[in-house]
C-alpha positions as CSV (number, residue, x, y, z in Angstrom):
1,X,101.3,109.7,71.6
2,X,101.1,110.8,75.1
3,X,97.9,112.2,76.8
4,X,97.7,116.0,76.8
5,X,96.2,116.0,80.3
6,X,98.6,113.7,81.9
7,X,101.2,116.0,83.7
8,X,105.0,114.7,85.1
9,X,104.8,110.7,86.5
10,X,108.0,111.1,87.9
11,X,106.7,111.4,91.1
12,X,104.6,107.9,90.9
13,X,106.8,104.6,91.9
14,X,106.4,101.6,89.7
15,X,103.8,100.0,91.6
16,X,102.1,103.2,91.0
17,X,102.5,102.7,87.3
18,X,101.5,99.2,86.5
19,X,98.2,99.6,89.0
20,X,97.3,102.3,86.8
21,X,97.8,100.6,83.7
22,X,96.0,98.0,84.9
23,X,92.6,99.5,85.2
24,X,93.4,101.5,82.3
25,X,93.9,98.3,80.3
26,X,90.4,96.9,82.0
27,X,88.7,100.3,81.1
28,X,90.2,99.8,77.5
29,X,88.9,96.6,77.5
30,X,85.0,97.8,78.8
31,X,85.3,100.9,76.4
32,X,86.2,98.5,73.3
33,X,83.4,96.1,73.8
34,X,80.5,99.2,74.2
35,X,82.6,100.0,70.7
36,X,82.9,103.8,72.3
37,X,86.1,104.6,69.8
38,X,86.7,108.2,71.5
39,X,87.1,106.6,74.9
40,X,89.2,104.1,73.3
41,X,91.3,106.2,71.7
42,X,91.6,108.9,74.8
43,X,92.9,105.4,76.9
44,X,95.4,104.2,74.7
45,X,97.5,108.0,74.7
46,X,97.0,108.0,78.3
47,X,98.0,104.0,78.6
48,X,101.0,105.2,75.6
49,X,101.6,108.1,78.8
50,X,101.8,105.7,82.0
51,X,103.8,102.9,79.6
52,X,106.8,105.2,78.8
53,X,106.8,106.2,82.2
54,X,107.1,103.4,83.2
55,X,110.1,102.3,80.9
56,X,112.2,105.1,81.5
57,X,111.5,104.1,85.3
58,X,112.8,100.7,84.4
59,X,116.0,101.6,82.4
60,X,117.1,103.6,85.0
61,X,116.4,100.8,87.3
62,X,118.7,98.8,85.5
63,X,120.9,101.5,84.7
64,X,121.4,101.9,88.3
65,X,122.0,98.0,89.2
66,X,124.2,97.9,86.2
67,X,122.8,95.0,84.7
68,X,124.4,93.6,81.7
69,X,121.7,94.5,78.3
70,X,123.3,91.1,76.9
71,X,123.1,87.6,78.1
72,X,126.2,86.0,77.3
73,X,125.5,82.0,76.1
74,X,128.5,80.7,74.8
75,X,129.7,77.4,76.7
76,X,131.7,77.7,78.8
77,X,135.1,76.0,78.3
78,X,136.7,74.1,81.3
């Protein structure tokens, strides 16, 4: 569930991205362990936010380089 407060991240790069979910993940972390479960729960929809941002980001990063979704491992034959 995304975070009701959290407008458009298109604008953010994906540096942008993981630093925030960085110190959203450390905040997580610090909210857990005072056992403050409406802080918790208002970090993970705004983590769930910044994390499909962030994979839409990266599938059309890969999308653009044309990258294959499949690794092919058969042996080659000589």
């Amino acid at each position: 569930m995304n975070h009701p407060f959290i407008g458009d991240l298109s604008d953010k790069s994906l540096d942008e991205i993981q630093n925030i979910i960085s110190k959203l993940t450390t905040k997580l972390t610090f909210a857990s362990r005072m056992g403050n479960q409406p802080m918790v729960n208002q970090l993970l929809m705004a983590l769930d936010s910044y994390k499909t941002a962030y994979q839409i980001k990266m599938d059309a990063l890969v999308k653009k380089q044309n990258m294959q979704e499949q690794i092919n491992i058969t042996k080659a034959t000589k």
